[in-house]
Wavefront OBJ file of the C-alpha trace (Angstrom):
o trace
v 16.951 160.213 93.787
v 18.132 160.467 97.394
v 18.837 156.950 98.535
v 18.898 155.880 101.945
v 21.288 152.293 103.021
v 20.287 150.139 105.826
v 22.791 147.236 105.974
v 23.853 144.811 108.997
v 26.553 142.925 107.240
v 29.545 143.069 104.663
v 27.813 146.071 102.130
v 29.041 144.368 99.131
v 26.704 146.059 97.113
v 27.507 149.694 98.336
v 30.535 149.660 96.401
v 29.183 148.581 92.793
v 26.072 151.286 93.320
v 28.435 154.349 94.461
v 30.586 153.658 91.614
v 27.689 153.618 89.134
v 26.362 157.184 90.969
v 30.259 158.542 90.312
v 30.497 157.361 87.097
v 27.364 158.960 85.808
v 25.514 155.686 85.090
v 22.991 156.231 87.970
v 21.204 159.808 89.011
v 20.941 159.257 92.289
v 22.828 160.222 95.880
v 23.506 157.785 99.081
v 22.910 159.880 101.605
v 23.062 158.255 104.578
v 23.885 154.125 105.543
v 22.299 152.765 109.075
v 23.681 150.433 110.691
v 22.367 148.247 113.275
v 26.240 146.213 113.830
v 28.479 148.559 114.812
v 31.612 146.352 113.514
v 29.886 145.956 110.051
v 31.640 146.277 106.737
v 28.835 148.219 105.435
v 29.741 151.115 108.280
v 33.642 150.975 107.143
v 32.740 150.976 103.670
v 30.906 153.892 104.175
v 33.246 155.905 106.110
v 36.035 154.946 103.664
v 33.540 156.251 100.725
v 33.146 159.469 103.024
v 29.333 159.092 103.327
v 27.722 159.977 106.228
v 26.743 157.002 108.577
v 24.844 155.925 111.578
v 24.692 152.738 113.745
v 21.508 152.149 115.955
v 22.141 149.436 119.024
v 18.986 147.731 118.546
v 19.970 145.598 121.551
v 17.527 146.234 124.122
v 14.879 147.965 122.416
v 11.671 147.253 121.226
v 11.584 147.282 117.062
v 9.227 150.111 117.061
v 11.573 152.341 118.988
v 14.294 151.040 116.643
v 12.738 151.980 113.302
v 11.478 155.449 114.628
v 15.434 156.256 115.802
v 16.149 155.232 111.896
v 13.039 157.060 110.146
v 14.220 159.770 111.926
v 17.332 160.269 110.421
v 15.814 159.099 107.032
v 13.308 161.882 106.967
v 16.020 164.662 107.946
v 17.888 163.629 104.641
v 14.676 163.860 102.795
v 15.138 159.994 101.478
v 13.149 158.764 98.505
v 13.931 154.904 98.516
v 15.692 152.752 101.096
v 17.608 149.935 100.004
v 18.093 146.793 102.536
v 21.646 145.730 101.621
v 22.241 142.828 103.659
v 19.986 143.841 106.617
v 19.339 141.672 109.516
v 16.073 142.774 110.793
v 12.497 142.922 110.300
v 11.193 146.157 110.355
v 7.869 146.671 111.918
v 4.342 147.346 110.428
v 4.804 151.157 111.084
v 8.344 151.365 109.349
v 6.699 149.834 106.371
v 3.940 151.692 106.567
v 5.279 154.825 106.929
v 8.062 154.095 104.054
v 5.403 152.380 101.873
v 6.653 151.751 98.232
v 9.989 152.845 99.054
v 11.842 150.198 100.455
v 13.685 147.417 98.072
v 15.393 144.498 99.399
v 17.518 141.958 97.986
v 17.408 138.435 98.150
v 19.949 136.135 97.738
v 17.697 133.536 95.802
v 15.254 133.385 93.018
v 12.012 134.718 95.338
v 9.241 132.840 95.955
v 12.391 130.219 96.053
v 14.147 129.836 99.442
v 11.767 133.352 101.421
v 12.405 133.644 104.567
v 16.098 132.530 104.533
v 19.101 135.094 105.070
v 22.585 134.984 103.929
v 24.074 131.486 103.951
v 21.525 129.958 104.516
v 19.898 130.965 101.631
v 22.825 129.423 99.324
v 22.956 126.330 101.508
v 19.282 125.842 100.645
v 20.021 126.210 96.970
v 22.852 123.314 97.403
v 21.109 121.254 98.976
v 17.653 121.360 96.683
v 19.769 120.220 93.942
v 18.884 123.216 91.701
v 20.814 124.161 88.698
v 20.015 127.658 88.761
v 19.764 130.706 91.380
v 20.359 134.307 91.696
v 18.959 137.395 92.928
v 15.485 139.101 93.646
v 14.813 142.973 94.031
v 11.231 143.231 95.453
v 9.674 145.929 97.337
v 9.214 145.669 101.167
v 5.742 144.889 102.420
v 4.702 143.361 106.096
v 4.996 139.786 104.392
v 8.751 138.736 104.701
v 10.330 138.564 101.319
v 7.000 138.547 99.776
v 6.350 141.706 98.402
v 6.247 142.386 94.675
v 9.445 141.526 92.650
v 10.670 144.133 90.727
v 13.723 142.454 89.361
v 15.395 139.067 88.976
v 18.677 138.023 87.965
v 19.878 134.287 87.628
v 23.022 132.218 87.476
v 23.872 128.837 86.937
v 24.746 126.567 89.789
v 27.927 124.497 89.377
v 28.555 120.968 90.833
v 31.499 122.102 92.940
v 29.457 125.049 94.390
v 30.006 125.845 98.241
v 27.568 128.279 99.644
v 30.475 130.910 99.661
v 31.346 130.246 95.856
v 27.229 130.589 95.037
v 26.972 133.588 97.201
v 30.166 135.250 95.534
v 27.904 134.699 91.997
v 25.207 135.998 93.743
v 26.535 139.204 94.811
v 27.729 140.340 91.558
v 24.557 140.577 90.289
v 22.857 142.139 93.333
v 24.581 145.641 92.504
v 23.623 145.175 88.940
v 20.010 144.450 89.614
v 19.796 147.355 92.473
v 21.309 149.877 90.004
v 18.887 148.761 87.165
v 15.765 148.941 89.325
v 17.003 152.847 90.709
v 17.181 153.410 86.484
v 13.995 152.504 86.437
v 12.397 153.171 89.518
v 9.891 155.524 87.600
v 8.495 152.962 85.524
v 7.138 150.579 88.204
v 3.589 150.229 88.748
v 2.696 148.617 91.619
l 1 2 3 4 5 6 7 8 9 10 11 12 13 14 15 16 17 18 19 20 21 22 23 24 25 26 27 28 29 30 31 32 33 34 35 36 37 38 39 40 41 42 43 44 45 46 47 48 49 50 51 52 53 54 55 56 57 58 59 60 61 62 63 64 65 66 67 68 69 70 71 72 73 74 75 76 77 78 79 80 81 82 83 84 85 86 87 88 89 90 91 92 93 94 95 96 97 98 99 100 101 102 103 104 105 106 107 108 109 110 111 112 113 114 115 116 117 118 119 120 121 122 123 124 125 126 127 128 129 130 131 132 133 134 135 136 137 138 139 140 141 142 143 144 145 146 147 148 149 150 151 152 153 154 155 156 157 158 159 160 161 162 163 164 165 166 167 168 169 170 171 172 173 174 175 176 177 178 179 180 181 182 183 184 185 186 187 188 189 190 191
């Protein structure tokens, strides 16, 4: 499976899925990350793991003209699923539409719990809803913001102490371990 990365932030969850793909416990290849931050981790990351990467100013442009500069370069590497690893944008109606049922996001939070929310936020919402347990949601991308189908959850416990960056180190452990499970099974969705 040829896997395409679009990421604005940190790309924890590069690392854990290239290491799977090298150590033969997922059959897929990255081949390209996109970047719309051009000081992102996810764009170092990737240059340090010698896959090739892009970054897109999406600064004065509309989003339509955005996504078509990034389907573009996902079509010339022939991608089968894009994964939103800590991406900072909505994409519009005809990114999703012409990508439909291959996009997968993760959320930081146990979806429908805390949509909408990104990054710290999301944890911050946790702490302050007094819940005892959290985690992470693969689901595919549809128009509705963090509301298309969930594919995959995976929890954790929430601790008294918990800041939002101790709950969103938990949290990120298991996103590479849920995005690598749903690639495994990516044929065995029906949706």
């Amino acid at each position: 499976m040829r896997l395409g990365i679009l990421g604005s932030t940190n790309g924890t969850d590069l690392l854990p899925i290239f290491e799977a793909i090298q150590g033969g416990q997922l059959s897929a290849s990255i081949e390209v990350v996109i970047s719309n931050n051009g000081g992102s981790g996810i764009l170092k990351k990737a240059s340090d793991l010698g896959i090739e990467h892009y970054f897109i100013c999406h600064k004065n442009k509309k989003r339509d003209v955005f996504d078509f500069e990034m389907s573009q370069i996902l079509k010339d590497k022939k991608i089968d699923l894009i994964l939103l690893v800590g991406f900072m944008r909505i994409l519009s109606s005809d990114f999703v539409d012409m990508w439909s049922r291959k996009i997968i996001n993760v959320h930081p939070s146990l979806l429908p719990k805390h949509a909408g929310g990104m990054n710290n936020a999301v944890h911050e919402s946790v702490l302050a809803s007094g819940e005892s347990e959290t985690g992470c949601t693969i689901h595919l991308v549809t128009k509705e913001v963090d509301g298309g189908p969930i594919l995959l959850q995976k929890s954790c416990p929430v601790y008294s102490g918990d800041t939002a960056a101790t709950l969103k180190e938990r949290v990120q452990k298991l996103e590479g371990e849920a995005f690598i499970e749903v690639i495994n099974n990516w044929s065995n969705y029906e949706y």
